[in-house]
C-alpha atoms as one frame of an Amber mdcrd trajectory, in Angstrom:
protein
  14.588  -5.852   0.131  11.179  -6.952  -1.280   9.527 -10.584  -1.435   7.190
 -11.976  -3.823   5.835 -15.607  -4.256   6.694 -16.936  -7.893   5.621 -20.541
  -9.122   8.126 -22.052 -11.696   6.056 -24.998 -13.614   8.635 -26.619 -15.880
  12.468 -26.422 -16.747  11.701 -24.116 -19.243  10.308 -21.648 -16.874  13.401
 -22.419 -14.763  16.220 -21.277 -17.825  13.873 -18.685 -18.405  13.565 -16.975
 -14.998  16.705 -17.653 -14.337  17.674 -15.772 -17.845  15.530 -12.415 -17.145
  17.065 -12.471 -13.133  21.206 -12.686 -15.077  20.481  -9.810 -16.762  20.313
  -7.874 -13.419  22.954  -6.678 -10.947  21.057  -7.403  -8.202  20.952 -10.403
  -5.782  17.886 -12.820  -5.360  16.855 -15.569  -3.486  14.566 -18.390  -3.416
  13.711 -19.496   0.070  11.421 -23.340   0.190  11.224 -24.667   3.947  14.808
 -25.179   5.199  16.667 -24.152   1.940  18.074 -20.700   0.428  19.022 -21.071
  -2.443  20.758 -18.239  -5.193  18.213 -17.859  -7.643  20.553 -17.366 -10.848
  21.661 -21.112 -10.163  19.958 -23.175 -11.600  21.350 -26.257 -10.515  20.108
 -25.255  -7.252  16.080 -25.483  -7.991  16.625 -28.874  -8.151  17.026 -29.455
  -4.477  13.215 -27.454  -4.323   9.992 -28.756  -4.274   8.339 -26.785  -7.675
   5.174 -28.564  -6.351   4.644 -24.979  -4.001   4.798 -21.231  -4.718   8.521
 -20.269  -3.852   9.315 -17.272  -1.545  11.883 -14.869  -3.865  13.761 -12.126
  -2.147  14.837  -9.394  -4.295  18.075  -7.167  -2.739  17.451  -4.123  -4.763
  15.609  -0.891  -4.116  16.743   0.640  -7.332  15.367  -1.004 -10.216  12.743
  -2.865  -8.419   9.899  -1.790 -10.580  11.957  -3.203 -13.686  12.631  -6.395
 -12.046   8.637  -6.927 -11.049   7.427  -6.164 -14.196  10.144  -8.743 -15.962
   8.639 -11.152 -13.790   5.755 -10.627 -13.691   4.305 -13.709 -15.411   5.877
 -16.020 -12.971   4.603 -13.769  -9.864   1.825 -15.348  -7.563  -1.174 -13.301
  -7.742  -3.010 -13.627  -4.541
């Protein structure tokens, strides 16, 4: 399992993400304070506050590299 901070600005970014993450196998999810949510839902981001960087876990080993770099522009950069 690896985590990454994203930051999702707009619904747009949210269809998007949400989109690129369908087109994988894999399992994610976006962790905000007290709530996990499945981050392919996206009904579910609206119970988040978008105002913070969200904490994504990715549950794949495999095609991690792919994943990263199809997400890369809504990746936190620290």
């Amino acid at each position: 399992m690896q985590t990454v901070k994203i930051k999702l600005n707009s619904i747009e970014d949210i269809k998007s993400f949400v989109a690129v993450l369908t087109s994988y196998d894999s399992d994610f999810d976006i962790v905000s304070g007290k709530y996990i949510i499945d981050a392919k839902s996206i009904m579910a981001y609206f119970c988040l506050n978008l105002k913070e960087p969200l904490t994504m876990r990715i549950h794949s080993d495999e095609k991690l590299d792919s994943i990263l770099e199809s997400i890369d522009s809504y990746l936190v950069k620290e």
